[in-house]
Steps between C-alpha positions, in 0.01 A plus 500: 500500500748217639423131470408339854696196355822722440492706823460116669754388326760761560437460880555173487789502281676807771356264780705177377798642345645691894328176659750266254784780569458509856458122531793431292727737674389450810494099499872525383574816784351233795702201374815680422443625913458159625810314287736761629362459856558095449837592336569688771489252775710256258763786538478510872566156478803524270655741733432282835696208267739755414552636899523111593801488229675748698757337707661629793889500509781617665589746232106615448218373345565266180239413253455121464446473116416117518182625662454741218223397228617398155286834337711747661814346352413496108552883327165679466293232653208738646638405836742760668630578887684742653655495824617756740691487797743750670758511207395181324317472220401136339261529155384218300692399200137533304601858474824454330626862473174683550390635841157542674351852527517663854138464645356575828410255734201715607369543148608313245394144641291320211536765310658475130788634383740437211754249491786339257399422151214753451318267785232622794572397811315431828735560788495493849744649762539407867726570762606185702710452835714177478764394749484869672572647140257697291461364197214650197408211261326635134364272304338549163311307241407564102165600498524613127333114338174559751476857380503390113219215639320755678474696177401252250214411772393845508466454101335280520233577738444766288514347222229272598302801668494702200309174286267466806399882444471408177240214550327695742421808241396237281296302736366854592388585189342202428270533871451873410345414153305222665394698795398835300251244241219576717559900445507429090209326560312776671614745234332269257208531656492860601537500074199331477324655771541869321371343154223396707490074488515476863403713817751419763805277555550181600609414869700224393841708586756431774452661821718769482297654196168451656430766647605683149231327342240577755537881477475448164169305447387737806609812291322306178218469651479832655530655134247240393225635739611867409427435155154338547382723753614779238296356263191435706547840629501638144216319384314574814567850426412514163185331538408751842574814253274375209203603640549835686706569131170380292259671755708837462534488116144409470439848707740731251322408211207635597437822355435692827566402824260528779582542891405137593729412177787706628432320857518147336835587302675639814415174680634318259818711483524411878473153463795496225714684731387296778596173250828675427629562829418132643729402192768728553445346898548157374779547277729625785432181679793278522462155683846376687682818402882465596526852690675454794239766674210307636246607765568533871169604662696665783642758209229521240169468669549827739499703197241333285249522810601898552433490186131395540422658832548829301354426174155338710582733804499405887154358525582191368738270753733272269552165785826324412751253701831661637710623213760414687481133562464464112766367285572535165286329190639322229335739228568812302427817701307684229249195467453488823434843555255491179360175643414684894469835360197429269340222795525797771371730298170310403470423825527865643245572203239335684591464843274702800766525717777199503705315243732205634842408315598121622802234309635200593853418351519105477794323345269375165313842509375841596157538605338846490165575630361927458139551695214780557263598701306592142172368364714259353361252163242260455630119487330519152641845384881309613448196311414742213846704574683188520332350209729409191502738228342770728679863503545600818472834460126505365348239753502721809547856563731594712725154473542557089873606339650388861408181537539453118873565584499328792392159332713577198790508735408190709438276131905626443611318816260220466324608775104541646300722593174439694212734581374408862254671765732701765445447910455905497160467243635571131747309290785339571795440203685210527889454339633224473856492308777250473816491573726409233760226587788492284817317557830766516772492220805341657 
């Protein structure tokens, strides 16, 4: 696993070394343009002097050398001419014995080339007319001391580059260690979260790690509720067992059973599996869960009412708002198909004729409401159902193990559930679960 700090700092060290490169060799490239193109017009002017010093005679043109500067008479000065007309030639005494390379006016103007004494020299070669005569003037100056200058500034811009990379790492390093604290800080208390001396994290973090911490105090909290509805549910089921288990041992001891005996011990054998499947019911609830499947009405609910319409048969007319129009709800498909599946079911129990499915999808919640045309429940037999540390499933016949799951699964998404009296004449269930709101992950 590769340190964020190293992979940062190898960017930024490939980042800054072909930035100093290219700024080095390019700031040296743009002057090194621009001097020769000033150079160059102070050899245009050297060869208008130089045209001017060519003097018209009977004989030809004659080059006045009192009008020649004092550089292109001293050996090897950087300053050299060459003149050309018909068959006379005139060359500055700078060059002593050496001659100028043949260039081509076209292409070699400003251009370097090499010259006496190991020099490099900027020429330029132009073709004149003077008195009627043609006449091409070269000129040429030592460019070889601005070359050496143009390299020691190139070493030193990268010279100077190379110790700002090297502050910057540093100074990199040093803002990485400061701006990872807050993550060492968070391990130390995920440490001391798992031994168990605190039960989330704190929210003092910067911004970017916010939404981090959120998931996780949501995800802490999430296994926090697991693990005390596990243990409710396990006490709860311990304590419903104890007496159908008492009652049936009670009945084996006895030396011979009779037919009401055998009666009393198969009820009680019912009401342990009946305890045992609303566990197993529970334990596959899971609030929040993070599958990307959730329920679209307009996919799911045609086959759950098929479902019904042939388990209850065709004299029973399930009422519902266009599947169509419906869009998808922010919850797990399988609760939700627990959740209606067990409310329709009750209510086609008991309905005479007509059971109506209605929801309302608001941006804080989802409101369900399930009614029939049924003999429905007394207010006092509801408050009873609804009562705390009532079982469900032996209040009322008929609304037992389904509603038991039914309010089990509303408790895991901190919902309620409300028994009302229907417009059709029986009972009306009422849903009402929220919406979680939880900030993305950036």
């Amino acid at each position: 696993m590769r340190s964020i700090s190293r992979q940062l700092g190898s960017g930024l060290l490939l980042v800054m070394l072909i930035t100093v490169l290219l700024v080095g060799q390019g700031a040296v490239w743009l002057f090194d343009r621009a001097l020769r193109d000033y150079l160059g017009s102070d050899l245009q002017r050297e060869s208008d002097a130089l045209l001017v010093a060519m003097t018209p005679t009977p004989g030809g043109l004659m080059l006045d050398t009192t009008r020649i500067g004092p550089d292109y008479l001293r050996p090897f000065s950087g300053r050299y001419f060459i003149i050309e007309s018909h068959h006379q030639r005139w060359r500055s005494r700078s060059l002593w014995d050496e001659r100028l390379p043949a260039v081509n006016v076209e292409q070699h103007n400003n251009q370097l080339v090499p010259g006496p004494a190991g020099q490099q020299l900027l020429m330029r070669s132009q073709h004149f007319r003077r008195a009627s005569q043609p006449v091409t003037i070269t000129v040429a100056l030592d460019y070889q001391p601005l070359l050496l200058a143009f390299q020691r500034a190139r070493n030193w811009l990268w010279g100077l580059g190379g110790i700002a990379v090297l502050v910057s790492l540093l100074l990199q390093h040093a803002l990485l260690r400061r701006g990872l604290r807050p993550l060492r800080a968070v391990r130390t208390e995920l440490a001391e979260w798992h031994a168990g001396k605190r039960l989330e994290l704190s929210d003092n973090v910067p911004l970017e790690l916010s939404p981090l911490v959120r998931e996780i105090n949501h995800l802490g909290a999430q296994v926090e509720q697991i693990i005390q509805r596990s243990r409710k549910g396990l006490g709860d089921f311990s304590h419903a067992l104890k007496t159908p288990l008492a009652v049936a041992e009670s009945l084996l001891n006895r030396d011979s059973l009779t037919a009401e005996d055998r009666v009393q011990l198969q009820r009680q054998l019912q009401d342990i599996r009946r305890q045992l499947e609303r566990a197993l019911q529970r334990s596959r609830l899971a609030p929040e869960s993070h599958s990307i499947q959730r329920f679209d009405p307009a996919e799911d609910l045609p086959w759950l009412l098929g479902s019904l319409q042939q388990i209850h048969g065709a004299e029973v007319e399930i009422l519902h708002p266009p599947l169509a129009m419906g869009r998808p709800w922010p919850f797990e498909r399988e609760d939700m198909l627990e959740l209606l599946g067990n409310l329709l079911d009750n209510a086609c129990k008991w309905a005479a004729g007509r059971v109506r499915l209605d929801w309302v999808l608001l941006p804080d919640a989802l409101q369900l409401r399930v009614e029939d045309d049924g003999p429905g429940i007394s207010e006092q037999d509801r408050q009873q159902v609804l009562g705390r540390g009532t079982r469900l499933d032996e209040s009322v016949a008929g609304h037992g193990l389904g509603l038991a799951i039914v309010g089990d699964l509303v408790d895991v998404y901190g919902g309620s559930l409300e028994l009302l009296e229907s417009d059709l004449g029986g009972l009306a269930v009422q849903v009402t679960l929220p919406v979680a709101r939880r900030q993305p992950i950036d």
